[in-house]
N, C-alpha and C positions, 0 to 999 in steps of 0.2 A: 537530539536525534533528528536525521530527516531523511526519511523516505523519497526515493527516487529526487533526479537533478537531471531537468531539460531545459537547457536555454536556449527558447526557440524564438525569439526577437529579432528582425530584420532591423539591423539597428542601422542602414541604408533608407529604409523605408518609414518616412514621419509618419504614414498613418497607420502602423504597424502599434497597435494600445498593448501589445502583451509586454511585461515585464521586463526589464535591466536583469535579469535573476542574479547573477551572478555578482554583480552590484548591489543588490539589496542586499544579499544573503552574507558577504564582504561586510558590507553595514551591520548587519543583526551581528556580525561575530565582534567587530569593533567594540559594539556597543555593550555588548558581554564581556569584552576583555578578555577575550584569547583568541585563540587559532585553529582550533580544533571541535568534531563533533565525537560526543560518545562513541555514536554508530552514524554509519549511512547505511541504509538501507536502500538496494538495484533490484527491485522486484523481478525484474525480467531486462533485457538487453537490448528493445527496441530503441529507435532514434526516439520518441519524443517521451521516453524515460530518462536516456541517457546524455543525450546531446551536449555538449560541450564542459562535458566530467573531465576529460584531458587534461583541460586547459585549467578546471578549478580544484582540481583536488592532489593532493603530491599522494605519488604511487612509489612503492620502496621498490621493484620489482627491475627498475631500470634507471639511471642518474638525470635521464632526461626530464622526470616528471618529479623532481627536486628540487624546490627552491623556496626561500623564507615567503614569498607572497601566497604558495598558494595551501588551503585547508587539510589540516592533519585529519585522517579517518582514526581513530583506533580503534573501532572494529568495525569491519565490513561486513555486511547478511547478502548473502545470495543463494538463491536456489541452485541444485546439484545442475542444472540442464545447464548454467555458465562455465562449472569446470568442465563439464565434458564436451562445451560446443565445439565444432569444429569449422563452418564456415562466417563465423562474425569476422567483421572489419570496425575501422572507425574508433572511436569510442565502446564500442562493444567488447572490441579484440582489447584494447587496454584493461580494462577489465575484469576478463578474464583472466588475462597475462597477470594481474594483482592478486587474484582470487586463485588461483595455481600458487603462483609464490608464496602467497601468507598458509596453503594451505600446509605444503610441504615445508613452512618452518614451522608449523604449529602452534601458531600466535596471532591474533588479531582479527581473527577469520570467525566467522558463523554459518555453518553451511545448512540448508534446508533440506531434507531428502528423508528415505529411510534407511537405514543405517546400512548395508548392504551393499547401495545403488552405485558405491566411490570405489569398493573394494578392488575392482580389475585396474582401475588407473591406477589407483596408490600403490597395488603392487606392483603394476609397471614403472614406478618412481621409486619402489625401493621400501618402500614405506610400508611396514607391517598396519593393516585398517585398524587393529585395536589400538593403534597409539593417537588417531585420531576419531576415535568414537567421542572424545566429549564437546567435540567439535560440532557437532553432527545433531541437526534438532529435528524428530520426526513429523508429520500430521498427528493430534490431536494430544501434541504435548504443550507445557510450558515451556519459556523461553527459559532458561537458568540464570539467574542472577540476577531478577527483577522480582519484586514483592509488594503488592500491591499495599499492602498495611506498613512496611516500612518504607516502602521508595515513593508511595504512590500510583503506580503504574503495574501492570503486569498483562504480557502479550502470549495468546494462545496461538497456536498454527491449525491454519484450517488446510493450507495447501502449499506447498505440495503433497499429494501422496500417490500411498499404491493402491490396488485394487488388486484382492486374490480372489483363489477358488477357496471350494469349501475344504480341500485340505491343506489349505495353509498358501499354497504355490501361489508366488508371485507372478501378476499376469500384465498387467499395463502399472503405465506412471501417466499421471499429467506431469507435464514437465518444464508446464509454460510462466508462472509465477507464483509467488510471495501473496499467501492472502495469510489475515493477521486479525485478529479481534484484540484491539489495547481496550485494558479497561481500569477505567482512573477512579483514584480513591481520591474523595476529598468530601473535607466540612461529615464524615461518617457516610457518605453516599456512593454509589458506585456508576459511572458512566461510559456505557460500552461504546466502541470504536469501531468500524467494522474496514480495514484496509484492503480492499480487494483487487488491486489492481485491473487487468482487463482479461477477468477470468468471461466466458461465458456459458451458456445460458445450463450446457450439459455437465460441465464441471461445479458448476452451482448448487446443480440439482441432486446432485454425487455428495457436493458437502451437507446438505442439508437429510439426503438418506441418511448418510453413514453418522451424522451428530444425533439424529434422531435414532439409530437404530442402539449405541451407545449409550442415550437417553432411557431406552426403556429399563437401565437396570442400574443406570445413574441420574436421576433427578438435574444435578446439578451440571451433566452434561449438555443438558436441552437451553443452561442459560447462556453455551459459547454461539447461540445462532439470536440471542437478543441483543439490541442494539436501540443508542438513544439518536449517536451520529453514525452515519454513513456515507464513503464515499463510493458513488455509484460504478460499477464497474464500465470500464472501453468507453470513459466519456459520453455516456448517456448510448450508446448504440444500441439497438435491439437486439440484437445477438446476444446481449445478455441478460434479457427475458424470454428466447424463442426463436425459432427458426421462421418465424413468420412476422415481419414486420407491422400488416395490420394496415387498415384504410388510415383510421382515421386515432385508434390508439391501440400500443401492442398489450395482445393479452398474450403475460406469462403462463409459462411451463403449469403444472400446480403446484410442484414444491418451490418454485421459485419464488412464487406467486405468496407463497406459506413465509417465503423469509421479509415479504416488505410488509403483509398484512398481518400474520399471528404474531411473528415477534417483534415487531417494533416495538416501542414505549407505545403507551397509551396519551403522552402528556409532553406538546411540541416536537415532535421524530423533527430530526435536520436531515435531508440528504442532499450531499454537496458532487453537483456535476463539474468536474475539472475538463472544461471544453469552451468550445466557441460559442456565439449565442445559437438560442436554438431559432431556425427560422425554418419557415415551411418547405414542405422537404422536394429538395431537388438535387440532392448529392446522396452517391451513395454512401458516404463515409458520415462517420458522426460526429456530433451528433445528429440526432433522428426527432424530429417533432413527435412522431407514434411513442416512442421508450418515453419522451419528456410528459406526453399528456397521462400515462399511464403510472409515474412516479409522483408528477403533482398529486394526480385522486390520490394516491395513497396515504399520502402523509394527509393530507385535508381531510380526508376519513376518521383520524384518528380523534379520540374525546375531547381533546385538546388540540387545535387545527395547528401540525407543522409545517415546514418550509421546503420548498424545493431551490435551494441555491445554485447558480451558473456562474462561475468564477468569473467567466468574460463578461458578464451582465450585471456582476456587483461593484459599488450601490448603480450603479448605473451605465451601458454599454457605451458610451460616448466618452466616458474616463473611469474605466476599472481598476480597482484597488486591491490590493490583500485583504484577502478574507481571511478574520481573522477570530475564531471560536472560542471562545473562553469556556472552561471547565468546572464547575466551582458546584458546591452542595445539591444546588435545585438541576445540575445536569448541565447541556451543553447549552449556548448561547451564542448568535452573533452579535458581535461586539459595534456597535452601533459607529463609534468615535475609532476612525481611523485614529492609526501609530503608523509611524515609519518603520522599515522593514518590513520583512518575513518572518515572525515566528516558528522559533522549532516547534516539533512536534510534545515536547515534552518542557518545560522549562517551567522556574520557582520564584515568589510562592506558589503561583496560580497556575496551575494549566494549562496550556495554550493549543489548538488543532489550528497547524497553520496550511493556508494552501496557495 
């Protein structure tokens, strides 16, 4: 499996350290002996999710994006807000154009949404919605066909969803991404994941009401908001702790605040920032030294002091590596002894969180 593909290397530019991606990930499939992912997973359709998917993935949708070099998908996940975009270009617009095609043959496709949200389009394609309901995976279900006792793995949807009134009536969608809790079975242990793309700080807070209000009559509801790893959401930005960035560190929402302190692990928490180094702030984009200072305390708070990880800064900003997590009985681990490649997200025996 792997979650989102942006190859955003200036490969004009020597001192440009980010990643070959496209090259590495060419190499991890080699080295696996085939051609193909399970799934890819498009959280959302910005450039530095998607960036240079055209070029590496064959799309069935058109003969152009056809040919033995590049990676077979057989099944795509994307949230409802790509079939129904209408101004994407680029990489975007492919796509979607893929995600349309696989949806209307009713094959290979995973769409995120509430079951309802696709119904106007499919009928404007002909397409009766109940023949693609088992396409269709809500907020606060399981993924279908994944088990965590026999596969290993099994993935909860925290988002997309809807938000109604008190009789029922559907009244907004967030519509912006793929948030995901995997949680890996191994050695008889369980190690939750938490994929959030670049949700922020109000849709956060949304996920955290709605699992908590679900919790009071389900126990076991309350454990899709704990987590051993995390990848922090919009690349450490403060937006997704708050509408206030904060002198000197940002203090979250409260529930937000409830998702890094009550549920975390008590014992090494990992959260991994998928971004640039973090340096003292003079850019508005992220990341943000305020989000960074206020993620470190967190996990350092915890009984057992965890890690705040900067994929541009690992092991070290001068020559950064794949981070590469390992899975295994005692929970998650960085893996000390680089390997070549990228690890998928999923792979056997051991478990692998690659980023």
């Amino acid at each position: 499996m792997l979650v989102d593909f942006a190859d955003m290397k200036d490969k004009s530019d020597d001192n440009d350290k980010r990643i070959d991606l496209s090259k590495a990930l060419r190499d991890d499939l080699d080295q696996a002996e085939r051609n193909h992912y399970e799934v890819v997973v498009f959280t959302h359709v910005d450039a530095d999710h998607v960036k240079g998917s055209s070029s590496f993935f064959q799309f069935d949708h058109a003969d152009g994006y056809k040919d033995d070099s590049r990676a077979v998908i057989n099944e795509l996940w994307v949230p409802a807000a790509v079939i129904l975009e209408k101004g994407t270009s680029g990489d975007g617009r492919v796509i979607r154009q893929e995600a349309r095609y696989r949806l209307k043959q009713g094959s290979g496709i995973r769409v995120f949404s509430s079951p309802g949200l696709l119904d106007d389009w499919l009928e404007k394609e002909g397409i009766n919605p109940s023949d693609r309901r088992g396409l269709i995976t809500d907020a606060g279900q399981l993924v279908p066909g994944y088990e965590k006792y026999s596969m290993g793995v099994e993935f909860f949807v925290h988002s997309p969803f809807a938000t109604r009134s008190a009789d029922g009536e559907l009244l907004d969608r967030n519509k912006d991404s793929i948030a995901l809790q995997a949680t890996f079975r191994s050695g008889g242990s369980d190690t939750r994941v938490h994929l959030f793309a670049d949700l922020t700080h109000d849709v956060l807070d949304d996920i955290v009401r709605i699992t908590e209000y679900h919790g009071a009559s389900d126990s076991a509801r309350l454990d899709r908001l704990k987590w051993e790893v995390f990848k922090v959401p919009h690349h450490s930005s403060y937006l997704s702790l708050s509408s206030e960035k904060g002198e000197n560190e940002t203090e979250p929402i409260p529930r937000v605040g409830k998702l890094y302190e009550q549920y975390k692990t008590e014992s090494r928490p990992i959260l991994v920032s998928t971004s640039k180094p973090i340096l003292p702030d003079t850019d508005d984009q992220p990341p943000h030294e305020q989000a960074a200072t206020y993620y470190k305390r967190s996990v350092r708070e915890a009984e057992v002091s965890g890690s705040y990880v900067v994929t541009m800064e690992y092991p070290d900003e001068s020559d950064p590596q794949p981070l590469i997590i390992e899975i295994g009985s005692g929970g998650g681990t960085v893996r000390k002894r680089l390997i070549s490649g990228i690890g998928p997200v999923v792979s056997s025996p051991t478990p692998r969180a690659g980023s």
